[in-house]
C-alpha positions in Angstrom: 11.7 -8.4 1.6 10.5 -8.9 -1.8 13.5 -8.0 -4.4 12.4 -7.7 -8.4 13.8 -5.2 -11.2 11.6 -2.0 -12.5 9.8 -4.3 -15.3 8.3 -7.2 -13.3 7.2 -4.1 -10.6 5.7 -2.8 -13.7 3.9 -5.5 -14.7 2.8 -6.6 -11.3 2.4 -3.3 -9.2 -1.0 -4.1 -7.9 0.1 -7.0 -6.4 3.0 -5.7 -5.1 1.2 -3.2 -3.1 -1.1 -5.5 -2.0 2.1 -7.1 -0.3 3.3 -4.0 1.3 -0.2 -3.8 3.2 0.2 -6.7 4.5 3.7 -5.3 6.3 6.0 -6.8 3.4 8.5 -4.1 2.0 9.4 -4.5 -1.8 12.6 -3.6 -3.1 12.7 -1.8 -6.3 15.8 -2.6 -9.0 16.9 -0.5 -12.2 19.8 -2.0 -14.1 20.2 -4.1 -11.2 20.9 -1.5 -8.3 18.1 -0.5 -6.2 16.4 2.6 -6.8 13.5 2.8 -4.1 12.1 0.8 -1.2 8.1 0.2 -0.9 7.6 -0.1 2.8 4.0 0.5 5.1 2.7 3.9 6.2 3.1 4.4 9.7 0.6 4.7 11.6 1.5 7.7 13.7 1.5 10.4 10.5 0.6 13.6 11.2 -3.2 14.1 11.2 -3.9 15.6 7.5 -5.1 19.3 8.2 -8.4 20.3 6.8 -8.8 24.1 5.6 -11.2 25.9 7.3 -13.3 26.9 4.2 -13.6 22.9 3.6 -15.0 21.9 7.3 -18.2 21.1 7.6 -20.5 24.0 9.1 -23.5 23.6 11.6 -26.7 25.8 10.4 -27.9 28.3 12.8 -30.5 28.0 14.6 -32.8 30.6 15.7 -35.4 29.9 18.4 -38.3 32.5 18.3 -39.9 33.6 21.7 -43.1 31.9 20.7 -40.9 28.7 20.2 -42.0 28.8 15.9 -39.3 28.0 13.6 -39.2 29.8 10.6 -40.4 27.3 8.6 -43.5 27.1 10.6 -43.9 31.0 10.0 -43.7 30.2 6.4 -46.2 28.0 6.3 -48.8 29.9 8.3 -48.4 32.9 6.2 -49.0 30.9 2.6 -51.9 29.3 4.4 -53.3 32.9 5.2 -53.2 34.7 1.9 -55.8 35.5 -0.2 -54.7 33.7 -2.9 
């Protein structure tokens, strides 16, 4: 456990996190009592819960009898016009 006062976590917070992924736990001072403990997610949190307007979506797909998408029908009939 890594023990250092508000200022040098301050100064040196990107390293200190760096330490805490690694599986170190940092101990946080103010004044010389300790205010907060810096320790490694868990691995088991809860799965973070996607709203449904933000999922991705699969685009229909609609299969003619003739087996032409509508792209193809698209196509054809610009190819057909008179001008």
């Amino acid at each position: 456990m890594h023990i250092l006062p508000l200022s040098e976590f301050r100064a040196n917070a990107s390293a200190m996190l760096d330490l805490v992924e690694k599986g170190e736990t940092v101990r946080i001072l103010r004044h010389g009592k300790p205010v907060a403990d810096l320790v490694p997610a868990r691995a088991e949190a809860a799965p973070v819960r996607v709203p449904s307007w933000k999922r991705p979506i699969e685009p229909l797909r609609y299969q003619r009898a003739d087996g032409k998408t509508l792209a193809q029908l698209i196509i054809e009939e610009r190819e057909s016009a008179r001008y």
